[in-house]
N, C-alpha and C positions, 0 to 999 in steps of 0.2 A: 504493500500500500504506500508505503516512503515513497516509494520510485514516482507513482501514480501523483502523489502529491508535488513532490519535487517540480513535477512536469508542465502543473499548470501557472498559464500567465499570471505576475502580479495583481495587473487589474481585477482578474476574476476573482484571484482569492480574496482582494478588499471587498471586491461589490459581496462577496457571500459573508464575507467577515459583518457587513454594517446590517445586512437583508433583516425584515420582519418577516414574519407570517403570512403576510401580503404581499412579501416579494417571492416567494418558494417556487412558484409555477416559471419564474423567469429565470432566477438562478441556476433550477436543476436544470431547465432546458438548455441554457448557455453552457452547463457543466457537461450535459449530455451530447451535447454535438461537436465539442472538443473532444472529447472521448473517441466518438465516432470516428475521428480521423487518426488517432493517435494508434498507431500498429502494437505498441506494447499492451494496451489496456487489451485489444483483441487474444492477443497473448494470454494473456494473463486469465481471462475469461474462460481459455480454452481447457487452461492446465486447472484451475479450479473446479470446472463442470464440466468437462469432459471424461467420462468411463475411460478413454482410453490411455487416457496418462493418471489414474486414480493410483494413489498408493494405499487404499483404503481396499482396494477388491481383495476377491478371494483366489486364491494360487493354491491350484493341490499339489504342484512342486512344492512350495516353502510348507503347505500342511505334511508332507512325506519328510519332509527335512526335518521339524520339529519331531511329530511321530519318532524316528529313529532315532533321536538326541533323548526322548522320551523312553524308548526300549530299552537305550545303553542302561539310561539312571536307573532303570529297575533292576536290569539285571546286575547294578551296583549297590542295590538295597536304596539309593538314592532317593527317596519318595517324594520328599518336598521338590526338589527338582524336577521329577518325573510326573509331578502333579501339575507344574507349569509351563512345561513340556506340553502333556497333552491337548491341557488346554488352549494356549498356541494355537495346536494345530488344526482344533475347532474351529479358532475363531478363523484361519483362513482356507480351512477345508471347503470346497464347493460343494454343495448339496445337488448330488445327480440321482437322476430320475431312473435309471437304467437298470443294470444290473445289479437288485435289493440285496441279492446272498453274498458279494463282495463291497456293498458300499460302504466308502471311508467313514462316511460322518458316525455310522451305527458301529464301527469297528474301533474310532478312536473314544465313543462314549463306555465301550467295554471293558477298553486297555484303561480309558480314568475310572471305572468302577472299580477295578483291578485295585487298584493303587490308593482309590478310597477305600476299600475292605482294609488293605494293609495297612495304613494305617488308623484303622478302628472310626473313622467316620461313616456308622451302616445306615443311617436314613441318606444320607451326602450318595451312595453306593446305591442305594436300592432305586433313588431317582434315575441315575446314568444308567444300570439297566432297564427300565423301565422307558428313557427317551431310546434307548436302541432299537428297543422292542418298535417303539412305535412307528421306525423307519423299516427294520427285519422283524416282522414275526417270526421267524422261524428260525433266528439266531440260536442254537441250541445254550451256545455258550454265556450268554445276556442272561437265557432262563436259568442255569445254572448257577451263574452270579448271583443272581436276584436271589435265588434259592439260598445263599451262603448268609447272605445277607439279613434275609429273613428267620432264619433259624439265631442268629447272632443277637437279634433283638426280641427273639423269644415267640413269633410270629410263626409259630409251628404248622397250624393247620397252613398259610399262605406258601411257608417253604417246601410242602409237599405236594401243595399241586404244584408250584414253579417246577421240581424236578419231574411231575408227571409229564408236563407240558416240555421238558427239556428231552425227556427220554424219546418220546415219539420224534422228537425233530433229529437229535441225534443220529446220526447216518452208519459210524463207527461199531461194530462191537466190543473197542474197546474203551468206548465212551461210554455205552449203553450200562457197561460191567460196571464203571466209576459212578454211574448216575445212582442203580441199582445199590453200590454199598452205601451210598449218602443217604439213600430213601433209609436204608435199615438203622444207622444210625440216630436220624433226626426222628424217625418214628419211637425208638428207645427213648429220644430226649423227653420226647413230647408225653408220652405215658406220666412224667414225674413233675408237668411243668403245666400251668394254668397257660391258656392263650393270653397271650399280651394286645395291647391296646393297638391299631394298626399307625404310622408315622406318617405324614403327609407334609403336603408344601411350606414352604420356610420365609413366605411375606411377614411383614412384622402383623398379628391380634392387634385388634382395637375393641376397646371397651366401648358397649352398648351405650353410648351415653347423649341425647339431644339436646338442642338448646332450648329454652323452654319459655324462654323473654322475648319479647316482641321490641325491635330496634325503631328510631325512626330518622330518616336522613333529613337534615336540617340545614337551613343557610345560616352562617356564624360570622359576622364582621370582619372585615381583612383576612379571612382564611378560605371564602368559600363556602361548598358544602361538608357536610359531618355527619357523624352518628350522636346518636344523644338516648339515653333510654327512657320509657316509656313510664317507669315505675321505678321505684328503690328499688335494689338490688344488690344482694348480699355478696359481701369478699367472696369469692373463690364457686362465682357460677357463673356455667358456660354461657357465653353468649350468642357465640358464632360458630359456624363450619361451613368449611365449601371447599372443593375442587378447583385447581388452578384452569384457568382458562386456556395457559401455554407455561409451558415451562422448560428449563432443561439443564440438565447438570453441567456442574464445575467442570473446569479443564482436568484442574489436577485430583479429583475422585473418580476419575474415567476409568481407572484400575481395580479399586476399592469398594463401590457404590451402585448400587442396580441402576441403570441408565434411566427407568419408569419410577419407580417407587422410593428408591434414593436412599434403601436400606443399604445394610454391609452386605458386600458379596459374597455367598457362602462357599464354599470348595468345592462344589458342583458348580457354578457358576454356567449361562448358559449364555454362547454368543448370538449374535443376529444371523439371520439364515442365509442373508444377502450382501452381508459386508462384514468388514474386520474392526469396525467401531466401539460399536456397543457391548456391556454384557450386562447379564440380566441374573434377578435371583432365582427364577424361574419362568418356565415357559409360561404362565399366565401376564407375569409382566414384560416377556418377549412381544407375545400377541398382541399385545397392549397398547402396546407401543409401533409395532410395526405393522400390525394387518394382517403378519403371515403365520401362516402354521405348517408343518409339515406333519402329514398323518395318510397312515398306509393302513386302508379298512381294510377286516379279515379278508370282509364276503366281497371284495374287487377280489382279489388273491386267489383266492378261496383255499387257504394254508391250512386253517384250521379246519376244515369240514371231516378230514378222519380221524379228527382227536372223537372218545365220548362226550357227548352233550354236557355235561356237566364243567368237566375238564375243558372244555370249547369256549363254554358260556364264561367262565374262572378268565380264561387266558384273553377275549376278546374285551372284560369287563377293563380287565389289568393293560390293554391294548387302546383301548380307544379314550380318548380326549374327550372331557365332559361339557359339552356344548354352555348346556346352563350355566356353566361358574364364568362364562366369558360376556361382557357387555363393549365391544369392540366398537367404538364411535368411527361414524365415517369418516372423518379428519383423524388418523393415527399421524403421531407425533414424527418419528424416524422417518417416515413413506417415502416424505421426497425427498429426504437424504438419504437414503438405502441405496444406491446404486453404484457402489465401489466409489465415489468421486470425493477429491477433497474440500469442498465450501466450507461444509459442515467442521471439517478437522482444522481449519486452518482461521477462519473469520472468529473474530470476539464472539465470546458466549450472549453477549448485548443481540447484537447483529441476528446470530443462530433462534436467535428466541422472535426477534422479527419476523423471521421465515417463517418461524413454526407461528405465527399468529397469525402471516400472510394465509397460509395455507390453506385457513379457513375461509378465506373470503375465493383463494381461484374456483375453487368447483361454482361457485356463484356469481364470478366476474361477469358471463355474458348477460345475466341481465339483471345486475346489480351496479350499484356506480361506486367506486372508490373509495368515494370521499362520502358517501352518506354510510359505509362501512365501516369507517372509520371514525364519524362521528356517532356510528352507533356502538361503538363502543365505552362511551363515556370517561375518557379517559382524560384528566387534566395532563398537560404540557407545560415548558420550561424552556418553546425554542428562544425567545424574546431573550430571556437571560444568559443563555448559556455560551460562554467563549466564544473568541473568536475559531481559536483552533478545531474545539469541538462542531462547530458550527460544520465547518471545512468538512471533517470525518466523515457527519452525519450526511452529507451528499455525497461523500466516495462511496460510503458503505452501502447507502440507498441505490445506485446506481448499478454495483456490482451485486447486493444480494438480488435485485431483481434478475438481472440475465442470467445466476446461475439456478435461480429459481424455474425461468421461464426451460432452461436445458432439461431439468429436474422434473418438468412437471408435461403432461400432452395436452397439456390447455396452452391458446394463445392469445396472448394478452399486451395492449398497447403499453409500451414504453415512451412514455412524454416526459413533457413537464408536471403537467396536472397529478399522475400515478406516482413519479417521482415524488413530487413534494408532500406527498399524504406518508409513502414510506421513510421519511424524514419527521413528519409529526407523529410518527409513531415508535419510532427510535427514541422521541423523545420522550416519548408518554413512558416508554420502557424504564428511562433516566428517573423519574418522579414516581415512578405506581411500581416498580417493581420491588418484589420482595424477596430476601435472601433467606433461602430454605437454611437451617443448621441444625445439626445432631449434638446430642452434652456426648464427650465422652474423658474418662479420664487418663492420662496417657500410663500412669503405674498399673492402674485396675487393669488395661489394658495388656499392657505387656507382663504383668503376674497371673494372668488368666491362663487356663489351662485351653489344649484347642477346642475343647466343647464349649469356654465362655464361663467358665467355673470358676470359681476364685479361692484361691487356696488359707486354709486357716489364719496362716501367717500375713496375708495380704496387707500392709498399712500404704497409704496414699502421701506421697512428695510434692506435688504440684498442684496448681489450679485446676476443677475442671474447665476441661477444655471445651468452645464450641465449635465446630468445624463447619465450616459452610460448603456445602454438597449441592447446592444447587441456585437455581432466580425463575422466579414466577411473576405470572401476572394474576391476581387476584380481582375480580373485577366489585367483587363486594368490599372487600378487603382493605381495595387503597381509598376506598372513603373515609375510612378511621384518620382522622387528624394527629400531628405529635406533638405530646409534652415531654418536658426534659424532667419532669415528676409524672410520668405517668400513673393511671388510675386501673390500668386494663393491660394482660400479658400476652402476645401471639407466639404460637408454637405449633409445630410440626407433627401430627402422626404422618407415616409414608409422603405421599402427597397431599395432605390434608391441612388445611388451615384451623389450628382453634383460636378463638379470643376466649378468654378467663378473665374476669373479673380481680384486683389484688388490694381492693377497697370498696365499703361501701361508698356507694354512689347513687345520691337521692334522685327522685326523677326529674326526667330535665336536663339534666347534666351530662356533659358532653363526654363522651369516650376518647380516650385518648391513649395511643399508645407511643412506645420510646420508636423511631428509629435508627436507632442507633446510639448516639449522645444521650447522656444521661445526667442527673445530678447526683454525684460522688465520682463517676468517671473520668469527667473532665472538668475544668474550670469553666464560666460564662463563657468568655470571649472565644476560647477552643470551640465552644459547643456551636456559637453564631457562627463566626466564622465557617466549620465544616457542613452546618444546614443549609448555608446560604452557597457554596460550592459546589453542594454535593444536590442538595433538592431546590435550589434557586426560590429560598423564601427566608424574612427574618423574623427568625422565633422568638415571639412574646408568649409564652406560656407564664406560669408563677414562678418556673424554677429560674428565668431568664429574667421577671420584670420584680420578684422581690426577693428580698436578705434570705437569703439561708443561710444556716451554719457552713457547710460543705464546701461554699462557693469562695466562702472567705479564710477559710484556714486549707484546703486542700494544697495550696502553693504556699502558705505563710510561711515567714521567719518568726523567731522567736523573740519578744522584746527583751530589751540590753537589763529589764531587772529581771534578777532570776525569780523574783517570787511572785511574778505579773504572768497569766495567764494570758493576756491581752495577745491580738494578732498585729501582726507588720506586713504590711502590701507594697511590693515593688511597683513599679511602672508597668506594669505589660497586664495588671487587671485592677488596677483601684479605679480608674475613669469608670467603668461598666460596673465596680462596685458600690461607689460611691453614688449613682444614681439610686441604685437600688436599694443603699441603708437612707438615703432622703425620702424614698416611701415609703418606710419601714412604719406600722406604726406604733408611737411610746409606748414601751409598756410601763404595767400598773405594776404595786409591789410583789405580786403572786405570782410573778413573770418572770423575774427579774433575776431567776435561784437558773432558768435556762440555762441551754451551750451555749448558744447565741448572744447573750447577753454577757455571760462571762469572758467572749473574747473580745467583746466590744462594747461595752454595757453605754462610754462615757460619746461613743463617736454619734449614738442617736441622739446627745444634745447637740441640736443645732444652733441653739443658744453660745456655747461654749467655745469663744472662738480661739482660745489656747490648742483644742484639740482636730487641726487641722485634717482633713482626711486626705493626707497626699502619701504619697511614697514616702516610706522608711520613718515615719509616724506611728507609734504605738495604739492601735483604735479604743485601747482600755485606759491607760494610763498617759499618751500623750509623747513619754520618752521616745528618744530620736536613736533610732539605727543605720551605724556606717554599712549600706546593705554590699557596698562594693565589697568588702572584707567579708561579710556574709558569704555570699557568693564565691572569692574567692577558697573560703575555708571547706565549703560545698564542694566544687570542683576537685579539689584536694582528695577529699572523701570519696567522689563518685569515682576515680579512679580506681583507690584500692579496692571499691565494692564491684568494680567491671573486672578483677581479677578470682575474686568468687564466684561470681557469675559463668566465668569463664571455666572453672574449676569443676562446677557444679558439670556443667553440659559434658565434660569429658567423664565426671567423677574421678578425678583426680584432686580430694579434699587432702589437704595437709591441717596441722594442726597449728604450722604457722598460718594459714591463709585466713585460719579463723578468728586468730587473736588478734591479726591484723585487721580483722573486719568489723570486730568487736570493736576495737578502739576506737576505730571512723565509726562507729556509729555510734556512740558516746560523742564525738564530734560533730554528728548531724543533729544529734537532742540539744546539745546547745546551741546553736543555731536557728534548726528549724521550729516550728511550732509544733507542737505535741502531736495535734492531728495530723500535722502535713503525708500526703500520702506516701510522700518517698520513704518517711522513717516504717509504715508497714510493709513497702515494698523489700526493704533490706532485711526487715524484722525475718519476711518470711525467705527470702535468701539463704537467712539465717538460718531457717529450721531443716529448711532442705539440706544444708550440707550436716548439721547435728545431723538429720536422720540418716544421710548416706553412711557416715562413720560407727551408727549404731547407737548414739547416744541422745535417748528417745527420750528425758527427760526432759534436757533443754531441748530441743527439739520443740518440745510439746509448749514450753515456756515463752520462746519464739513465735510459735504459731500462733497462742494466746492471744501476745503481746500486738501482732499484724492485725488479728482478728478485732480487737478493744478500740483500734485506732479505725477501722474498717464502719463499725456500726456507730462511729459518726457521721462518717461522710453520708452511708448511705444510712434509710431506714433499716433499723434490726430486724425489719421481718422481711426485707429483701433478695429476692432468690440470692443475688450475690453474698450474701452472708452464709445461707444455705451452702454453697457451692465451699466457701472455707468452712464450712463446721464440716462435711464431707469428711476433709482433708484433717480435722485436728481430733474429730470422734475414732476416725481411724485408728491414729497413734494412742488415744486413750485405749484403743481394743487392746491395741498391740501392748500394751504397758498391764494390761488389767484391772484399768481404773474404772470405777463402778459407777465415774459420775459421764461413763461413756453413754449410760441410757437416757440422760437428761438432752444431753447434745444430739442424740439420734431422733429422739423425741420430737426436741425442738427442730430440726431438718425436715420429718415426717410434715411438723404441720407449717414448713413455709411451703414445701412442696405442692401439700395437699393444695394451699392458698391459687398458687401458681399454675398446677397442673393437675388436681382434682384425681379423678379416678384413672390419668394418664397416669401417673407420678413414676409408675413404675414401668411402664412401658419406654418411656420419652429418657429414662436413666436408671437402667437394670443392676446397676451397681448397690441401690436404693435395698433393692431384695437380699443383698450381700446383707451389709451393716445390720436390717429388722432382724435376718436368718439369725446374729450373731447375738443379738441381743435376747431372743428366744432360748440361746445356748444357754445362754450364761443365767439367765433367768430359770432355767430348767439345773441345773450345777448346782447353783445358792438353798435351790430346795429339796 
């Protein structure tokens, strides 16, 4: 896209740099008929959306290549390799129609069953036979698999018709002989063993749960429309749910995350039928997503007809794909990118999500108009605001996703100005209304997990949970919610599912409002305006931005020059934005006056008082003056040593000097900074992570505390981010055997429940850890 840019005249890129909304249809035209003559843009168009230079198709050279890299590692005992291997060779195996008794795709789902038996993943196993099956019935070797499998997980009666069903296909009598000892065997098992429960697909359950409040969208002064509810409504009730309208995942969870559903991808993982892109956690969210299925019925075949009827009916039930669990919308997601080509792999995920919302509208291009498509989608915009540079992008981008759209797709559709400039308002609308999917997960829980997802006794937690962002939607209910930097209302994720949860009472009337993003305790005012007005081209007056908070005025303080003055110190770079806001503030009365707020700054709400200037390096309690340049410098000093623990930590290589050295600067940041300032808990908890790498869980535990105490100022204490550190310090209470671990789990239970309700435990499974342990220990004591 550089080159593309590079290429066009100055003039054009001013006149699209100054453009409104009312010049779109002229600039994309002018940007379009330069193009037209420009030979490289043709280029470039071709190696995008052309099949024939895609590096995304499928090759059964490179799947035969991986396959055999996959043989060697087994026959090395290799299995994790051999597991990545096969799968490889999926994702670029072609699915032919031909000759069913030698097809790859059914032969390398065998050899990865193979290798999921070995090591002990037997529902991961018993699927990869089971998709063989549905290419080869009469795989003898699939049914035999399947059969190991099922007997593995106690599936007795299912493991003996699989080898009935294996036996008739079996051609060998020296296979037949092998089948025959298995059936004697597993029939011995099964005389002494209850049928087990049968195991099926691996989408993430969601809890039965509707919204039950009636919303209503409202016009609100300076901001537009909104939500607002109808009635009081209690902390921690559901409000909303809805399906994204487009969506599509992260670049970099393209390895890790179902490309549909956005869950983890399990060891069976299942690729696209038609390209080397995507993978899926199951063929239901393959279908889902792409429109296709591959399924080979008995009675085309007619493979099964001389098995017994019973045995028939067993093996065709265990064959065929279950219609009713699929609800396949005419617009699939992948469709028009499924064709080996790279647009899809190579354009912003912004862009890709574009396509996927254009998609909707080509089937109804010929007699539909564009632009009344696009304004039926009600989607506020941010071209007027947005960059010069962005500006530029959003007509590269618009110009090139249509023509590789138009490749991609058997419809044909005018390329002008007019179609251009809408796919420009709607990049934009993507910039404003999109929402970033994220999963909680913790990175120790994580890597102390066993590979079933188990967590071992010993498990304690070093880090933050973490939120990983796996995907961006467009919600079309969704981006009406308004944002506060205090929000009232929490949005979260099942699969692809949007919730809104309630995290305060909120009487009726009253507007809903959620964070996106910036928060108060996260960041300071000016950080938080600044990145809203950047990122979603609007300036936030919410309370958290137009009155005094505690948070906003000690998260960056220094500490005043007396040591026994609580009071806060404001540099230059946020008293102006603060100072408005403690001018609104208003007096309080004596019952007030014992606050956080009032103790860092009790004396700065007299306006009366003109000794206590509210400028930089002014104590806002007492008045005394801080040389904040020496401040500063003593800081610096400090962040250095603490970027060398930091640094220590990520390697685990903790010394016992690196800690006493850190200890000291941070004895040199408390005098300094102000008590709450965020950085003394971010070192606090530095801290705790290197104590716990070395083993020494007490302080450790002390540390975490310490981060945690400084933490539930900034933010409300009953703020999922509190949650998220009690996580991390109930853990090492387990680990130590402190019994005031059940108060900390407790209290985690109900920010959760606040936050995510009857999700709590789906949305962060670690959650069932911690209760499990608590249940231990509570069954121990009596």
């Amino acid at each position: 896209m550089e080159s593309l840019k590079a290429s066009i005249p100055e003039g054009l890129k001013q006149m699209i740099s100054e453009s409104s909304v009312d010049d779109l249809s002229t600039t994309c035209s002018y940007l379009h008929r330069f193009f037209l003559r420009f030979n490289p843009f043709h280029h470039m168009i071709t190696e995008l959306a052309d099949p024939k230079y895609g590096l995304c198709g499928k090759s059964k050279h490179d799947a035969l290549e991986s396959k055999q890299l996959g043989n060697q590692c087994f026959l090395d005992k290799d299995y994790v390799k051999a597991l990545n291997f096969y799968t490889q060779a999926l994702r670029k195996a072609p699915f032919e129609d031909g000759d069913m008794e030698n097809n790859l795709v059914a032969t390398l789902y065998v050899n990865r069953a193979t290798v999921l038996h070995k090591m002990s993943l037997l529902v991961e196993c018993l699927r990869d036979c089971t998709r063989a099956l549905q290419i080869c019935p009469s795989h003898a070797k699939a049914w035999y698999r399947r059969s190991q499998a099922n007997a593995s997980l106690g599936n007795y009666k299912d493991a003996i018709c699989d080898l009935n069903v294996a036996k008739s296909m079996e051609s060998s009598l020296g296979g037949k002989r092998k089948i025959e000892n298995e059936l004697k065997s597993i029939l011995d098992q099964c005389k002494s063993a209850s049928m087990a429960v049968k195991h099926s697909g691996n989408c993430l359950n969601t809890v039965d749960e509707m919204p039950q409040i009636k919303l209503q969208c409202v016009t609100i002064p300076d901001k537009g429309r909104g939500m607002a509810s109808s009635c009081d409504i209690l902390p921690g009730s559901l409000l909303h749910t809805e399906e994204p309208y487009a969506m599509v995942i992260s670049k970099q969870c393209r390895e890790t995350h179902c490309h549909y559903c956005l869950n983890d991808l399990p060891a069976d993982r299942v690729p696209c039928i038609s390209c080397s892109i995507p993978l899926y956690c199951s063929q239901q969210c393959q279908i889902k997503a792409g429109g296709q299925m591959f399924r080979i019925y008995p009675e085309i075949h007619g493979i099964l007809k001389s098995l017994p009827i019973d045995i028939g009916e067993y093996a065709a039930e265990v064959i065929q794909f279950n219609d009713s669990e699929q609800e396949i919308e005419n617009i699939s997601e992948h469709k028009l990118e499924c064709q080996g080509v790279n647009w899809s792999a190579v354009l912003p995920s912004e862009i890709v999500l574009a396509g996927r919302i254009l998609a909707r509208f080509l089937p109804k291009s010929a007699s539909e108009d564009i632009k009344d498509f696009v304004d039926g989608l009600e989607l506020s915009h941010c071209y007027k605001h947005m960059p010069s540079e962005s500006k530029l992008d959003s007509h590269i981008h618009a110009i090139v996703l249509l023509y590789c759209l138009q490749h991609s797709s058997s419809i044909v559709f005018p390329i002008d100005g007019v179609s251009l400039s809408q796919v420009v308002i709607i990049i934009s609308q993507i910039k404003v209304n999109c929402m970033t999917i994220v999963r909680l997960k913790s990175i120790d829980a994580h890597v102390l997990s066993d590979q079933f997802g188990e967590f071992p006794s010993n498990a304690y937690l070093t880090s933050n949970v973490e939120q990983v962002r796996v995907g961006k939607a467009i919600y079309k209910t969704g981006s009406l919610f308004n944002h506060s930097c205090q929000p009232n209302i929490h949005a979260y994720f099942l699969s692809r599912s949007l919730c809104i949860r309630t995290t305060k009472f909120i009487a009726a009337g009253c507007e809903l409002e959620l964070s996106y993003g910036p928060q108060v305790g996260l960041l300071v005012c000016k950080d938080r305006l600044n990145l809203l007005k950047d990122e979603y081209a609007f300036q936030c007056q919410c309370t958290g931005c137009s009155e005094a908070n505690l948070s906003d005025i000690v998260l960056n303080a220094f500490h005043c020059v007396n040591p026994n003055c609580s009071g806060a110190v404001l540099d230059s770079r946020v008293v102006d934005c603060e100072k408005q806001k403690i001018k609104r503030f208003p007096i309080a009365d004596e019952a007030d006056k014992n606050s956080d707020i009032y103790e860092v700054c009790i004396r700065a709400f007299s306006q009366s008082d003109a000794s206590i200037p509210i400028q930089p390096g002014y104590c806002l309690k007492c008045g005394s003056y801080c040389d904040l340049g020496s401040s500063h410098a003593a800081v610096d000093k400090a962040l250095t040593c603490i970027k060398r623990l930091q640094d220590a930590i990520l390697t685990k290589e903790i010394s016992n000097t690196t800690i006493t050295e850190a200890s000291k600067f941070l004895h040199l940041l408390r005098s300094n900074l102000h008590a709450y300032n965020k950085l003394i808990a971010e070192v606090e908890d530095n801290l705790a992570q290197a104590f716990c790498l070395l083993g020494e869980l007490e302080l450790c535990m002390d540390h975490c505390k310490a981060s945690i105490q400084i933490l539930e100022k900034l933010y409300d204490p009953d703020d999922i981010v509190i949650a998220y550190e009690l996580v991390k310090f109930s853990s090492i209470q387990l680990s130590l055997g402190d019994v005031t671990a059940v108060d900390s789990i407790s209290r985690i239970g109900d920010i959760f429940s606040r936050y995510y309700g009857l999700h709590a435990d789906l949305v962060f499974p670690y959650l069932r850890y911690l209760r499990g342990e608590i249940k231990k220990k509570s069954v121990e004591c009596t």
